[in-house]
C-alpha positions in Angstrom: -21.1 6.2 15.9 -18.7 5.5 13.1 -15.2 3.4 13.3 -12.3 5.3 14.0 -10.6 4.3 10.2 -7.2 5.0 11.2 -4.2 3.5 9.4 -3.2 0.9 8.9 -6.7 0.3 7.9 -6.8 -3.4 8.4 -6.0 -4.9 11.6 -2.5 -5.0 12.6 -2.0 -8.8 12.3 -2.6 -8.5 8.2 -0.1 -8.1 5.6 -2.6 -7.4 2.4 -0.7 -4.6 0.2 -1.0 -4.0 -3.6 -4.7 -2.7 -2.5 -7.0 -1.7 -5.0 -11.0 -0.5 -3.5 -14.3 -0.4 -5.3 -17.4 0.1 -3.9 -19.7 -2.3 -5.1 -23.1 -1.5 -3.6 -23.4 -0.2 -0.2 -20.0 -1.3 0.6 -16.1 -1.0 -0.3 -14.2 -3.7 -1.0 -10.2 -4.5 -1.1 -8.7 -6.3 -3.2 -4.5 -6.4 -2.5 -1.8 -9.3 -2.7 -1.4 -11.1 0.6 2.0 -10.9 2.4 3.2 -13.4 5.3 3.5 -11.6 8.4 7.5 -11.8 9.2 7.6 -12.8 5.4 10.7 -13.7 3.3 9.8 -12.8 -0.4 6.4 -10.9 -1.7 2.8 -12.1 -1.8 2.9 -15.7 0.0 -0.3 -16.3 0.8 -3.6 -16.7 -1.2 -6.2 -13.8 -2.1 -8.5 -12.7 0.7 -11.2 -10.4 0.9 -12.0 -7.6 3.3 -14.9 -4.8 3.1 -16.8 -2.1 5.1 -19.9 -0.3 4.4 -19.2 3.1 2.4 -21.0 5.0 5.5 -18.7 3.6 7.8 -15.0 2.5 6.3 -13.8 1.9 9.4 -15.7 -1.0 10.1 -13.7 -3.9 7.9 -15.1 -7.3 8.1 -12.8 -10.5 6.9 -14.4 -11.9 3.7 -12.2 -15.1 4.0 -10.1 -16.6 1.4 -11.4 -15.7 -2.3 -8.8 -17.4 -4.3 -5.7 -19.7 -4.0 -2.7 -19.5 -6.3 -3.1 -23.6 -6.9 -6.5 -22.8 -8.7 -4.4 -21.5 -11.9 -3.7 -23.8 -14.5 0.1 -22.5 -14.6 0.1 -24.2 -11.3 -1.0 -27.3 -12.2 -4.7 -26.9 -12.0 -6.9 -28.6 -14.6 -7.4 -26.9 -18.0 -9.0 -28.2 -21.1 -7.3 -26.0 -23.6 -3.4 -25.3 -24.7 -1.5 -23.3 -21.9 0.0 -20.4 -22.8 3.8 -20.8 -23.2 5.8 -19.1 -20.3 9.4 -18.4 -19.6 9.6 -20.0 -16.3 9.2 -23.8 -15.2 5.6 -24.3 -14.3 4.6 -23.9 -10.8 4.0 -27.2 -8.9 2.3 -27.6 -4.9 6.1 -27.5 -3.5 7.2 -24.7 -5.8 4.0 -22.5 -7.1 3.7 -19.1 -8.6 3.0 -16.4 -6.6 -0.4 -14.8 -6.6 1.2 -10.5 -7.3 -1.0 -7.5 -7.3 -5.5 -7.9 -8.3 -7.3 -6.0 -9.5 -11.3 -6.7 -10.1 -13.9 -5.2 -12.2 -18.0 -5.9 -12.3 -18.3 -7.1 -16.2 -21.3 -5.9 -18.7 -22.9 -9.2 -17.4 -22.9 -8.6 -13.5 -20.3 -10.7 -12.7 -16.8 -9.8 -10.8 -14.0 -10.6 -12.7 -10.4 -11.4 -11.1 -7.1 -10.1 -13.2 -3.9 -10.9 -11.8 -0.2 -11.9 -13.2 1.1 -14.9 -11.4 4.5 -13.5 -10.5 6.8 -12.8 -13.7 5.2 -15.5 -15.8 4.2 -13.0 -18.4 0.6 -13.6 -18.5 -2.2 -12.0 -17.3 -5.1 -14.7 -15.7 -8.6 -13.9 -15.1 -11.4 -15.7 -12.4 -15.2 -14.7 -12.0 -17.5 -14.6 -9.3 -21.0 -14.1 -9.0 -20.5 -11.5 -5.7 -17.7 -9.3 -5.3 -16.3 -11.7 -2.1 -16.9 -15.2 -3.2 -15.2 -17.4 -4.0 -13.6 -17.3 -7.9 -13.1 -19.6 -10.3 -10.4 -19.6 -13.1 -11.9 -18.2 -16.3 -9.1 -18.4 -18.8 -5.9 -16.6 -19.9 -6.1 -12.9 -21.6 -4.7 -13.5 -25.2 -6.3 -13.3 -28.7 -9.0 -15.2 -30.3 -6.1 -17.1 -31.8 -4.7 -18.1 -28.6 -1.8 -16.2 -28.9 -0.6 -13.3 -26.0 1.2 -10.0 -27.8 4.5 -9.9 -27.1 4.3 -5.7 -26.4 5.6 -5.2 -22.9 5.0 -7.2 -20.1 2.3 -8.6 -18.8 2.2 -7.6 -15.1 0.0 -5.8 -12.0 -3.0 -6.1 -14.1 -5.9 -2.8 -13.8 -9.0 -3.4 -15.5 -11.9 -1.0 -16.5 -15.4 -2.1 -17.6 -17.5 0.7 -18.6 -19.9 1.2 -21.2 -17.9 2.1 -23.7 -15.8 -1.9 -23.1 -13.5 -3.2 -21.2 -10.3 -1.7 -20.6 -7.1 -3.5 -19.5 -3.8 -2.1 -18.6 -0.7 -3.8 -17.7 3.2 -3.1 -17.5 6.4 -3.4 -15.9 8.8 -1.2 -17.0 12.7 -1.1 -14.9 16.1 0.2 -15.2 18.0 -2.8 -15.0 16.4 -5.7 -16.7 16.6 -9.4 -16.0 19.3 -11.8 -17.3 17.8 -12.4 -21.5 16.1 -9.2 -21.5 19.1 -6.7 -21.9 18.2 -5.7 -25.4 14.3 -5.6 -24.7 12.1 -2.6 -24.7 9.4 -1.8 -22.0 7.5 0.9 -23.6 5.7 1.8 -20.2 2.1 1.7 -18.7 0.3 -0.8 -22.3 -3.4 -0.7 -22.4 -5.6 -3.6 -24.6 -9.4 -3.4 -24.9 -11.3 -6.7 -24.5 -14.2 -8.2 -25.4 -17.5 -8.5 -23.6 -16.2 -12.2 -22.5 -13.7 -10.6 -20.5 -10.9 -12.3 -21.6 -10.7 -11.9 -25.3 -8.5 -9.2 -26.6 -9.4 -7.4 -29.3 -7.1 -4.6 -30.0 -3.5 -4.2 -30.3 -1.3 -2.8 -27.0 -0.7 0.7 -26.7 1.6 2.6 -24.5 -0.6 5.3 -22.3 2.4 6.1 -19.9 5.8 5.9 -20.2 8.6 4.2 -18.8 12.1 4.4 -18.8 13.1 3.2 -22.3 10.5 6.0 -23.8 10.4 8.6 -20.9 13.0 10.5 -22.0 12.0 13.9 -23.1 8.3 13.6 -22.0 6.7 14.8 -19.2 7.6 11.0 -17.8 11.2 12.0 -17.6 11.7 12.6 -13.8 9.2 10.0 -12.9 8.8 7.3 -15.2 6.3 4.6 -15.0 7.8 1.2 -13.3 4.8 -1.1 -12.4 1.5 -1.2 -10.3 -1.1 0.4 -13.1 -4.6 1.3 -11.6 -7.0 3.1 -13.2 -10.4 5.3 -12.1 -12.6 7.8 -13.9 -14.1 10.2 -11.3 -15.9 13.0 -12.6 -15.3 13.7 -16.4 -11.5 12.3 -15.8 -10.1 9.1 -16.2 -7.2 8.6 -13.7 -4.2 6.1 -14.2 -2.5 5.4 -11.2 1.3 3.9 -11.4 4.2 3.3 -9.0 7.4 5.0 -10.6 10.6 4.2 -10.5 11.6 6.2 -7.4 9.6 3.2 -6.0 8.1 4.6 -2.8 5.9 7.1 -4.6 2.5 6.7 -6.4 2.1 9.1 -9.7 -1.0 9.7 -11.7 -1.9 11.0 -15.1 -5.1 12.3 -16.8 -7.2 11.9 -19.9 -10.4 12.7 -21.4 -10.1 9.0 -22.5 -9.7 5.7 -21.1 -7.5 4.6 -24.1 -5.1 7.5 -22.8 -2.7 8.7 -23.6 -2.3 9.6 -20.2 -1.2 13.4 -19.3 1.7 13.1 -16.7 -0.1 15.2 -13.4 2.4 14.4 -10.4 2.8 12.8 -7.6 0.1 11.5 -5.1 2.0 9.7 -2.3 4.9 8.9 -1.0 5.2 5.7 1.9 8.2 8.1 3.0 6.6 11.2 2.4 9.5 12.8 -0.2 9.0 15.5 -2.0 5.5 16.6 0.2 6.2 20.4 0.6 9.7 19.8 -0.7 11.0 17.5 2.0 14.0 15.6 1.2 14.1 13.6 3.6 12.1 10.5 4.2 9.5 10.4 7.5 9.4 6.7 7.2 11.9 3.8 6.1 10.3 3.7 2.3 10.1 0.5 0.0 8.1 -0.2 -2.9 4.3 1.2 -3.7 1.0 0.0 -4.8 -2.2 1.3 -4.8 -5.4 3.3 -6.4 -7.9 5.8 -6.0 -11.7 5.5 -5.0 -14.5 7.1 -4.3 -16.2 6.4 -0.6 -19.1 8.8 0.4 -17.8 12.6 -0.6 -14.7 11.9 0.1 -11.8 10.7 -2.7 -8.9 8.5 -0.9 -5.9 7.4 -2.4 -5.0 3.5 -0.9 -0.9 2.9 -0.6 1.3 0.4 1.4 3.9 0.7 3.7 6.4 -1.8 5.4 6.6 -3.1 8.7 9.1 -5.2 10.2 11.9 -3.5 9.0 11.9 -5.4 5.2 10.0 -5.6 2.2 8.2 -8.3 3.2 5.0 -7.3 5.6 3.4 -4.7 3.6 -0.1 -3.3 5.1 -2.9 -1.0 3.8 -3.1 2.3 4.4 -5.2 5.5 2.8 -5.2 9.0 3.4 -7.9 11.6 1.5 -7.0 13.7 -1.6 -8.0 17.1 -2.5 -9.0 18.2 -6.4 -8.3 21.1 -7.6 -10.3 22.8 -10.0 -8.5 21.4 -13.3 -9.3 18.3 -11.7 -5.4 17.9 -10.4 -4.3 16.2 -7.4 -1.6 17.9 -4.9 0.4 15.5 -3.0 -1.0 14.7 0.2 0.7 13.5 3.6 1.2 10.5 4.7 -1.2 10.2 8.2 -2.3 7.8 11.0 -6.1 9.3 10.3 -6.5 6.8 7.4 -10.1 6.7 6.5 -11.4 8.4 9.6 -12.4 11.6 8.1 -10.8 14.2 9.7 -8.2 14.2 13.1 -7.8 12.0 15.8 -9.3 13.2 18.9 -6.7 13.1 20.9 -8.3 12.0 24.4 -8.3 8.4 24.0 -5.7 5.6 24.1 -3.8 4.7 20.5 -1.4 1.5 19.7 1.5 3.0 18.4 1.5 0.6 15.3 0.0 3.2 13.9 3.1 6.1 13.5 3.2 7.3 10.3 6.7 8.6 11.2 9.4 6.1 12.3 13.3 7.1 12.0 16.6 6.8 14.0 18.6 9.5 15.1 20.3 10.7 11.3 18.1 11.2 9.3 19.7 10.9 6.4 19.8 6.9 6.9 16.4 6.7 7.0 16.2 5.0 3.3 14.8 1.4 2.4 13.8 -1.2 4.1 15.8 -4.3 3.5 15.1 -7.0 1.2 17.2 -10.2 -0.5 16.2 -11.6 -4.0 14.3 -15.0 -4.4 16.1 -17.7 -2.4 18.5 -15.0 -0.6 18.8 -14.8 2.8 17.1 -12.0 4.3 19.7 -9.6 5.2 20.1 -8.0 9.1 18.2 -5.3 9.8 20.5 -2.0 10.5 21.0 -2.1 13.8 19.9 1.8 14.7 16.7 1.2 12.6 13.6 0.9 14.8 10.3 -0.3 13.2 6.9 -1.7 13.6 6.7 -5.7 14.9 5.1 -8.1 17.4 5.2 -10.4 19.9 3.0 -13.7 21.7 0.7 -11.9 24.1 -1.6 -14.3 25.1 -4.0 -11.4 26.1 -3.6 -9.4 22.7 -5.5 -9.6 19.2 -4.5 -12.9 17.7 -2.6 -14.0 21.0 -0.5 -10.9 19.6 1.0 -7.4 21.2 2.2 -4.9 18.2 4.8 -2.2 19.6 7.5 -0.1 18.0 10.9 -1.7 18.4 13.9 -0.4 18.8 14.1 3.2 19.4 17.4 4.2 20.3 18.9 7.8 21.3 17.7 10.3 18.7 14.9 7.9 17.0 11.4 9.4 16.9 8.1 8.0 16.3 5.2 10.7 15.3 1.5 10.2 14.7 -0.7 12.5 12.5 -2.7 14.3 13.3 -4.8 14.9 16.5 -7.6 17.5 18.1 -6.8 19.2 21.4 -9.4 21.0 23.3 -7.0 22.6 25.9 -7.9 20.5 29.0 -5.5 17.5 27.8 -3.0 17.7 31.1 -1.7 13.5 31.4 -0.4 11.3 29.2 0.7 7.5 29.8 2.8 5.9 27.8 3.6 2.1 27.8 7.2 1.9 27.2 9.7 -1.3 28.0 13.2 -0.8 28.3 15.5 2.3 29.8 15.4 5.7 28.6 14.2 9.4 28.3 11.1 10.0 26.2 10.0 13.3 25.0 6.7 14.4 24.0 6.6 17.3 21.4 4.0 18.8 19.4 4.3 19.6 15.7 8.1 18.7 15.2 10.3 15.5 15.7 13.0 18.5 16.2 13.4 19.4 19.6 14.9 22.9 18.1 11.7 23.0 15.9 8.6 21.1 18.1 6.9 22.4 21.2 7.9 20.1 24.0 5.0 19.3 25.9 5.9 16.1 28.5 8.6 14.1 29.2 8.7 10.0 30.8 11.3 7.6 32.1 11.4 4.2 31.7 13.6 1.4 33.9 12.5 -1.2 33.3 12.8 -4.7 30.7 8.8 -5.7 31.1 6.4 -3.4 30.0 5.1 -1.0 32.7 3.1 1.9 32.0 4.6 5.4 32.5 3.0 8.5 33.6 3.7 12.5 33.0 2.4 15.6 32.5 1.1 16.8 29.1 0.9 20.5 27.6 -0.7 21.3 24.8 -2.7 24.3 23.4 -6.0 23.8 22.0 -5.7 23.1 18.3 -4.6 20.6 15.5 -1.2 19.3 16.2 0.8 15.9 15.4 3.1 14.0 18.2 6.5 12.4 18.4 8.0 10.3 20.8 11.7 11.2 20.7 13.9 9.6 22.7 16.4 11.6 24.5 18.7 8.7 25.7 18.3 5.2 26.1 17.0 2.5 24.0 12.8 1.3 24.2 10.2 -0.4 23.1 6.7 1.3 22.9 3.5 -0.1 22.4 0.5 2.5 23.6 0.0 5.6 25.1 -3.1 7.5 26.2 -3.9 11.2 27.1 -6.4 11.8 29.6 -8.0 15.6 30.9 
């Protein structure tokens, strides 16, 4: 019997965004930064490793730690040859550079090699591994036989290609307002380099395969120009490039025939706040910023994207939901589910945690937006105090000596999960609320104008304490949503019994 793969995909205690899967073998493999749970800024922690067999990608196993950020030279690691000259101070044991967004490729020679920008430094570092989970050692710096790193848009969120016709690497980081001393600069977009069978070396000169917002304008790119977070695929005759536009919450894609591009503006894959899926306008989720790529696991295509938890932009987690091709080989833009990688709906006899809602807002709507950040050495703004959202607390009995629950849902807030199988005989459900307040149960729509109410449950109470009512619901595909009618909760489980 397979793993239910819902989402997020990893367990609830890790933070690992940014993810980019390959299947190496028999089994997939993520590779994403890693997050702090309850974190202040982005990617905190070292590189780990999860995977699952391709038959079964529900079943994750930890890998362990894979690589540490104190292992690159611009971090004071040992290194024979001339360091690449940076912008920023080099990073020291109190005051290192932060491993951002992986990306990993099996080379011509068998190996895995590691490509990742240490936060803004402007360089792109490599490490190699004999197995795709091991543990890596720093290679070297991508630059020219010379030594010397082209000075053609920036060096950032790595995604690398090694095929048979070389080794492809694309980078970028392309925004609207740009850092103090880089006013008068110009981000072209998406750059691409090839490089040689080393890995490292590059041998051609950059070239822009998607464009951002300095060279957007009057291209297909216009609307949604590339920003950062590059990952590329070929799947079928089609080489796929992956990017995070400056809307931020959305993954785009374009196609070529080519992996040296240029690549075709498509459309939009995901959304972490579902905007623009069947025109809505409104998000389902708070949003924040995107990461992710495509990949192949048994006949299935899934797209991999983050979304935020806490309430900032600081605990990102995996998540993946399947796409569908068309016959030109485009992608429509899918929903954002709690099905993840399970294949199909949830059956909906069973008990679910409700850290996985794939629809979280307050009572308007229309102050559903992003989840709140600060800049490095900020403090870390407080949260609004109507937003409800995904945390944790010490449970000595829980996963991790942890309980996960939905906080804060006030009069008005919802939280909906996607999407379940009803046979017709589902007649109780039990929900495991904390606080005082009206809940209702409706199918298909967080509207209670629009959605089918099938149950309703009070809660009294400031411990937990597991509430009983009556469920209706017709045979049939349907999503849920917790509303709350009055009150203000706390909700961590419910299950739905015949």
């Amino acid at each position: 019997m397979k793993t239910p793969g819902l989402n997020p995909y990893l367990p609830f205690w890790e933070t690992v965004p940014d993810g980019e899967p390959h299947v190496f073998g028999d089994r997939i493999y993520i590779y994403g930064s890693h997050d702090k749970r309850r974190g202040t800024s982005f990617c905190e922690e070292d590189y780990v490793c999860w995977s699952a067999p391709a038959e079964d990608p529900g079943d994750w196993k930890y890998e362990g730690i894979i690589y540490k950020k104190m292992q690159d030279p611009l971090n004071g690691a040992p290194y024979a040859k001339k360091l690449p000259e940076i912008d920023l101070p080099m990073g020291t044991e109190e005051h290192p550079h932060l491993l951002y967004a992986p990306d990993v490729a099996r080379g011509p020679d068998g190996r895995y090699y590691l490509y990742y920008a240490l936060d803004f430094v402007n360089v792109i570092s490599v490490a190699v591994c004999d197995t795709p989970a091991g543990q890596y050692e720093f290679l070297d710096f991508v630059r020219r036989e010379d030594g010397t790193v082209p000075d053609v848009g920036r060096w950032f969120d790595p995604a690398i290609l090694s095929e048979e016709s070389g080794n492809y690497l694309y980078y970028g980081f392309a925004p609207e307002q740009k850092f103090p001393g880089m006013e008068d600069v110009v981000f072209p977009g998406a750059m691409m380099v090839r490089l040689a069978s080393d890995m490292h070396t590059i041998v051609s000169e950059p070239k822009c395969v998607a464009n951002g917002v300095d060279t957007a304008k009057g291209t297909d790119y216009e609307a949604h120009p590339f920003f950062e977070a590059s990952s590329i695929r070929k799947i079928g005759t089609w080489y796929y490039f992956v990017y995070s536009s400056l809307q931020g919450n959305e993954l785009c894609y374009g196609m070529a025939d080519s992996p040296e591009g240029p690549f075709a503006y498509q459309g939009v894959i995901v959304s972490n706040g579902d905007l623009g899926y069947q025109g809505n306008t409104l998000a389902v989720n708070y949003t924040g910023n995107n990461h992710g790529g495509l990949e192949v696991i048994g006949d299935k295509v899934y797209i991999f994207w983050h979304r935020h938890t806490h309430g900032t932009a600081f605990s990102r987690q995996g998540c993946a939901d399947e796409v569908k091709f068309l016959e030109d080989g485009t992608i429509p833009q899918i929903e954002i589910t709690s099905c993840g990688l399970s294949g199909g709906s949830l059956p909906a006899k069973g008990q679910y945690q409700t850290y996985i809602a794939c629809h979280l807002t307050e009572k308007d709507r229309t102050k559903v937006g992003q989840v709140v950040m600060c800049g490095p050495g900020e403090a870390l703004p407080e949260l609004p105090g109507e937003m409800p959202y995904i945390t944790e607390e010490a449970d000595g009995a829980g996963e991790k000596g942890l309980k996960p629950y939905i906080h804060n849902l006030r009069t008005g807030a919802a939280a909906g999960f996607k999407h379940f199988q009803f046979d017709g005989t589902e007649t109780r459900i039990a929900l495991e609320l904390r606080g005082k307040g009206t809940v209702e149960i409706l199918l298909d729509s967080p509207d209670p104008d629009e959605g089918t109410l099938a149950g309703t449950a009070e809660s009294d109470s400031d411990a937990w304490e597991i509430q009983a009512a009556g469920l209706r619901a017709d045979a049939g595909k349907h999503a849920l949503y917790f509303r709350v009618k009055e009150g203000i909760l706390d909700f961590a489980s419910f299950e739905i019994h015949g």
